[in-house]
Backbone as a printed PyTorch tensor [residue, N CA C, xyz], in Angstrom:
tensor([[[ 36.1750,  -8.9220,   8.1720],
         [ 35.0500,  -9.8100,   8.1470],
         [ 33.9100,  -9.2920,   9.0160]],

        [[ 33.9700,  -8.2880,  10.2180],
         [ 33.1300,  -8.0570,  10.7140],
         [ 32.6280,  -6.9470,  10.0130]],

        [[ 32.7810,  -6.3680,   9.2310],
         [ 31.8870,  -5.1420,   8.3430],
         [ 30.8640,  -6.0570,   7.6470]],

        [[ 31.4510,  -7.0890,   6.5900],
         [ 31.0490,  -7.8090,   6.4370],
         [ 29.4760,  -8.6650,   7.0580]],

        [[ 29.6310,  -8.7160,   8.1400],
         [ 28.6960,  -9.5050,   9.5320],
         [ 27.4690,  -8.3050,   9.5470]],

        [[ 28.0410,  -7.2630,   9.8880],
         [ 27.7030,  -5.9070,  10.4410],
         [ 26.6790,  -5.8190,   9.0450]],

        [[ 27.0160,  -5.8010,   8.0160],
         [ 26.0580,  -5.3740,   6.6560],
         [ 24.6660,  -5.8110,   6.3580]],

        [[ 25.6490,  -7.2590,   6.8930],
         [ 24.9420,  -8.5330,   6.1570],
         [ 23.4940,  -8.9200,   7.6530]],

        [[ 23.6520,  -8.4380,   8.7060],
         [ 23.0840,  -7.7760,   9.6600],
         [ 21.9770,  -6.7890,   9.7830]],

        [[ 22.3500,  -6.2330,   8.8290],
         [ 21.5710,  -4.6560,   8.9430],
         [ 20.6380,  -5.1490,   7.6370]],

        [[ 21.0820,  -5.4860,   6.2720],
         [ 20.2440,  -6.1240,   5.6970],
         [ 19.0790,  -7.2920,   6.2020]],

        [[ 19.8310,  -8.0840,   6.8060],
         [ 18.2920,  -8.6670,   7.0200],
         [ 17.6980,  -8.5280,   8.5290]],

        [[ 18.1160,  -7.5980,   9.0860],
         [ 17.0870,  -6.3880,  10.1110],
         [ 16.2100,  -5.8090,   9.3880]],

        [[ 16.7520,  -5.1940,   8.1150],
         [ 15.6570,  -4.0720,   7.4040],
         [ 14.5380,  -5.3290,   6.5880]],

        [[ 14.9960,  -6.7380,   6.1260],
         [ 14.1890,  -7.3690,   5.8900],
         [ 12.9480,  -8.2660,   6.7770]],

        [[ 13.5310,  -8.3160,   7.9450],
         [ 12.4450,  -8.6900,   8.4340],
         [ 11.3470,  -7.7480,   9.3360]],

        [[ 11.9890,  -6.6070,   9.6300],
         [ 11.5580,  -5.5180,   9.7490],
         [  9.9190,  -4.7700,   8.4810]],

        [[ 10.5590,  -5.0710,   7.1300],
         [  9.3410,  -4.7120,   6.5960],
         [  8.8360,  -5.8130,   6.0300]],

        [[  8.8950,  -7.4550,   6.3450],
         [  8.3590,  -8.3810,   6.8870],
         [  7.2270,  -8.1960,   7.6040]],

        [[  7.6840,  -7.9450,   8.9000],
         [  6.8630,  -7.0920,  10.1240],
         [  5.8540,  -6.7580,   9.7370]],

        [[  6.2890,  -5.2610,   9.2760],
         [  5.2700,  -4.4780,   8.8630],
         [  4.1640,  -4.8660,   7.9680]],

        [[  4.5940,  -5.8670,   6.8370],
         [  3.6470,  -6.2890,   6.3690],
         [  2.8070,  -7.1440,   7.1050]],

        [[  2.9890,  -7.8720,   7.8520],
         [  2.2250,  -8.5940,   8.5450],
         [  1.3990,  -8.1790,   9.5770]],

        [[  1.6150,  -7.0360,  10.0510],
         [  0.6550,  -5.9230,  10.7390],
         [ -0.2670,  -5.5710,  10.1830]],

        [[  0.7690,  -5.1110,   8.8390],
         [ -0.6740,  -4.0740,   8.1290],
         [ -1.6420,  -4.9010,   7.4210]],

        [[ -1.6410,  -6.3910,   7.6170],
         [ -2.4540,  -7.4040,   6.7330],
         [ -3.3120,  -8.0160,   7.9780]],

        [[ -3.1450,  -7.8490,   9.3630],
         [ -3.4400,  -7.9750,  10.0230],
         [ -4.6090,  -6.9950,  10.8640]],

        [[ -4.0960,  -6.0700,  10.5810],
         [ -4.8750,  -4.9570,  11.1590],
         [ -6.2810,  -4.3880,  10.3060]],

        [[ -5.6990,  -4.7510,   9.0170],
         [ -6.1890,  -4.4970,   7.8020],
         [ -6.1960,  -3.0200,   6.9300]],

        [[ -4.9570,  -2.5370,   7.6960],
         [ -4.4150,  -1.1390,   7.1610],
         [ -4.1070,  -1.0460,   5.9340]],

        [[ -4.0360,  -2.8370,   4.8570],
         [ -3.2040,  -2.7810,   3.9510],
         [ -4.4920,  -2.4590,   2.8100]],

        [[ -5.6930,  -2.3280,   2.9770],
         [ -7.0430,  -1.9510,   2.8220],
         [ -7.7550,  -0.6950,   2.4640]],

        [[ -6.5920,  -0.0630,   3.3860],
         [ -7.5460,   1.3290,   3.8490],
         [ -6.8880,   1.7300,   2.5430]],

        [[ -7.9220,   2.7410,   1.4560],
         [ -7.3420,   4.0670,   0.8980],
         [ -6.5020,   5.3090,   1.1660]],

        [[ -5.9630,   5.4230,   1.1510],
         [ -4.8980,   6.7390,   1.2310],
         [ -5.8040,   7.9450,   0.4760]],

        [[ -6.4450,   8.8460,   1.0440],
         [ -6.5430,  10.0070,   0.2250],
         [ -5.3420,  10.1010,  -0.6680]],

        [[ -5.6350,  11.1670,  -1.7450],
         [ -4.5770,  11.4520,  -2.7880],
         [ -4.4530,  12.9490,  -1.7020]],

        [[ -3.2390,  13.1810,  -2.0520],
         [ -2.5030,  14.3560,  -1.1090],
         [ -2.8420,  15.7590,  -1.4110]],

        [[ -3.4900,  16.7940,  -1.0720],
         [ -4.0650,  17.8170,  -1.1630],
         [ -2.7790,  18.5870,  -0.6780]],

        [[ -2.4480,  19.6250,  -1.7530],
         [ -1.0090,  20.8250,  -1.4900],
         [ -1.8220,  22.0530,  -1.9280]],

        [[ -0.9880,  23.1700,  -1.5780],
         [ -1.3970,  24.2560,  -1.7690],
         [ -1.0970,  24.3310,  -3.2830]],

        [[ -0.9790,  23.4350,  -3.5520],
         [  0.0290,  24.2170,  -5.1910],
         [ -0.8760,  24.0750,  -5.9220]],

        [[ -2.1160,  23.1990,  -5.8930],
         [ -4.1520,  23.2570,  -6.6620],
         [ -4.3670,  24.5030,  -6.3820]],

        [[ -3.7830,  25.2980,  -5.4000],
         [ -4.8890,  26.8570,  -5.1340],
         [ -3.7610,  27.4070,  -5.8030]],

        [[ -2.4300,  27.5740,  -5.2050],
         [ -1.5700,  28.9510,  -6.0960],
         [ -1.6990,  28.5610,  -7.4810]],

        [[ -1.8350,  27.4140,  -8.4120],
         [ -1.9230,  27.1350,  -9.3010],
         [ -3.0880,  27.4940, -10.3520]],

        [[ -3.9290,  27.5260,  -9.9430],
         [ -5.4300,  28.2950,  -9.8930],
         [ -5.6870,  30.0220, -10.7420]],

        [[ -6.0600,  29.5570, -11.9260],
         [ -6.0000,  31.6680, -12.1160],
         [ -6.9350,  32.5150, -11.3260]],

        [[ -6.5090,  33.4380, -11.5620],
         [ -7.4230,  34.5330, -10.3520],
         [ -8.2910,  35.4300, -11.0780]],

        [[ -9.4470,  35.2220, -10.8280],
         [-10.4850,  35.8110, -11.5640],
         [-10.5250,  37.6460, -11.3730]],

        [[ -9.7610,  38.4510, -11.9570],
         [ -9.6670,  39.9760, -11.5690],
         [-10.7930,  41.0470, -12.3110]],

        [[-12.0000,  40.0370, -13.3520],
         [-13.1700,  41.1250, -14.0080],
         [-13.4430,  42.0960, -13.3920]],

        [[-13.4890,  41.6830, -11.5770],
         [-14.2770,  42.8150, -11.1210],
         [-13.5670,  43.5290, -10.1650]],

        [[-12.1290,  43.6630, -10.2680],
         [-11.0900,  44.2730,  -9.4760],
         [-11.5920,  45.7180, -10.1810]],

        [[-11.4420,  46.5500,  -8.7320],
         [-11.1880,  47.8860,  -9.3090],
         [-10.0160,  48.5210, -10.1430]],

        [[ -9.9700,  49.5040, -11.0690],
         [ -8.4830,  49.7250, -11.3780],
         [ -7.4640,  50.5510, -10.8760]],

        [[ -6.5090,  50.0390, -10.9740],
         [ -5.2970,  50.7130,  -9.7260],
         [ -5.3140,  51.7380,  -9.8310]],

        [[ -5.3880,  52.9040, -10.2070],
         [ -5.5670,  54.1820, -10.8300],
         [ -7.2410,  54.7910,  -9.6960]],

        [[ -8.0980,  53.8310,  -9.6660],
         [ -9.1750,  54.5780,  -8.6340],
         [ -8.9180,  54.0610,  -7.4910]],

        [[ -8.0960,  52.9500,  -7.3290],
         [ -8.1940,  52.2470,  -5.6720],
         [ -6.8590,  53.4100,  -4.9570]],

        [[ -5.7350,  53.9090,  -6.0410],
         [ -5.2810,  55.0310,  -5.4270],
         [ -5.8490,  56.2770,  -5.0170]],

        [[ -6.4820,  56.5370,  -6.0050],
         [ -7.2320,  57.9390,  -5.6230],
         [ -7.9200,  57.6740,  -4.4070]],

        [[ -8.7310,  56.8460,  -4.3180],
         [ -9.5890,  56.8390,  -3.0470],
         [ -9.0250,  56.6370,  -2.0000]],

        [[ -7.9110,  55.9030,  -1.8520],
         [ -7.0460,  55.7370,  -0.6850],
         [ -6.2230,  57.0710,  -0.0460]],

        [[ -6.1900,  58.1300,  -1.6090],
         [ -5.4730,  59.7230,  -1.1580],
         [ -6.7940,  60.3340,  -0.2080]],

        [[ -7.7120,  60.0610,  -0.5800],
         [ -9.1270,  60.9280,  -0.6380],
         [ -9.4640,  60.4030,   1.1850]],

        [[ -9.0590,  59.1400,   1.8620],
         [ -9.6410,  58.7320,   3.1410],
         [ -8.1120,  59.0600,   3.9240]],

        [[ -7.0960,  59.9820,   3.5870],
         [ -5.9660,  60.1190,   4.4550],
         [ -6.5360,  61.5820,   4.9690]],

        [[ -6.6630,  62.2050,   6.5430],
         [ -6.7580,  63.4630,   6.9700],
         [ -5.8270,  64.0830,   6.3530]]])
């Protein structure tokens, strides 16, 4: 019976707990504020890479033989 107690415990801890919280954040007026939408790197790696004006591998070697003493 005490697991029981213990559960039935922890449930309504976690309920009045985000009780709580709501009543803060309605209070404070956090419940208001916008959230930016979440900015990840995965918009840039995701992104194609514009290479028109890459040199071609074939001269960026040569020139790299050409600046070794």
């Amino acid at each position: 019976m005490a697991a029981d107690s213990t559960s039935a415990q922890a449930a309504t801890s976690q309920q009045v707990r985000t009780q709580i919280d709501a009543k803060r954040e309605q209070i404070t007026g956090a419940d208001k504020v916008e959230l930016p939408a979440a900015k990840t790197s995965s918009a840039l790696l995701d992104a194609p890479v514009a290479i028109d004006d890459a040199p071609d591998q074939a001269e960026t070697q040569n020139q790299n033989q050409e600046q070794q003493p």
